[in-house]
C-alpha positions in Angstrom: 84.0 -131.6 -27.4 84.2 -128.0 -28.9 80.1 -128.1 -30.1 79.9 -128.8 -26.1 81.7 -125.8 -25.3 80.2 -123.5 -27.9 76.8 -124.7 -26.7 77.7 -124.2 -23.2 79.0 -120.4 -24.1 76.1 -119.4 -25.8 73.7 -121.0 -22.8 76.0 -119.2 -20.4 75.6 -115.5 -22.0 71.9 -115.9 -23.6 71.2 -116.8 -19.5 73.6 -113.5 -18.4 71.5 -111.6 -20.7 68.1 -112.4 -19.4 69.6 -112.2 -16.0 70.4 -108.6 -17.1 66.9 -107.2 -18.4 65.3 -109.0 -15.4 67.5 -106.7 -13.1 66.8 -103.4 -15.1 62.8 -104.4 -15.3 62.9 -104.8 -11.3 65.1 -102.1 -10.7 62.5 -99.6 -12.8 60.0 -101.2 -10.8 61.6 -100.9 -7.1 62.0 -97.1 -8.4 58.9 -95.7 -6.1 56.0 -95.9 -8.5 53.9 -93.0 -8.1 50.2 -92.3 -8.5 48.0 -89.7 -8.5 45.5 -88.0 -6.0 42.4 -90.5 -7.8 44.0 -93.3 -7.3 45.4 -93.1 -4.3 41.5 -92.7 -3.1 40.3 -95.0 -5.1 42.3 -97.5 -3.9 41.4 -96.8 0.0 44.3 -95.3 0.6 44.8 -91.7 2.7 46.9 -88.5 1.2 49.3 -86.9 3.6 51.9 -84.5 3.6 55.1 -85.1 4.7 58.0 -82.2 6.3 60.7 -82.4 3.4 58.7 -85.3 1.7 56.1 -84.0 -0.5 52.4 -85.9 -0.3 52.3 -89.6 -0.3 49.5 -91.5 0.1 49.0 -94.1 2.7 47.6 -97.0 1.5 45.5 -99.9 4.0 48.2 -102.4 3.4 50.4 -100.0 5.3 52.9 -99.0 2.6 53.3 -95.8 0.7 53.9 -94.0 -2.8 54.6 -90.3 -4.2 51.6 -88.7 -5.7 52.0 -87.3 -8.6 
């Protein structure tokens, strides 16, 4: 009954932990990725300048990124 519960521990923080560097590597990857001037017209996509905003550029799918 004890091997059970150490086993059961261990699953339960080796699972926390992987829980854990999943969040950071999605977190760094929500974090507005940013590209540069080439890419951005490479990929199709349209630079603009934005009041307060900097220049992003528009992609066709509709969404946006810094340039860098």
């Amino acid at each position: 009954m004890r091997m059970r519960r150490m086993l059961g521990l261990a699953l339960a923080a080796a699972t926390l932990a992987g829980m854990s560097a999943i969040g950071a590597v999605s977190a760094q990857a929500a974090a507005s990725p940013a590209i540069t001037g080439d890419e951005c017209t490479a990929a199709g996509g349209q630079i603009t300048s934005i009041s307060y905003g900097g220049t992003v550029c528009i992609l066709p799918d509709g969404t946006s990124q810094s340039i860098t």
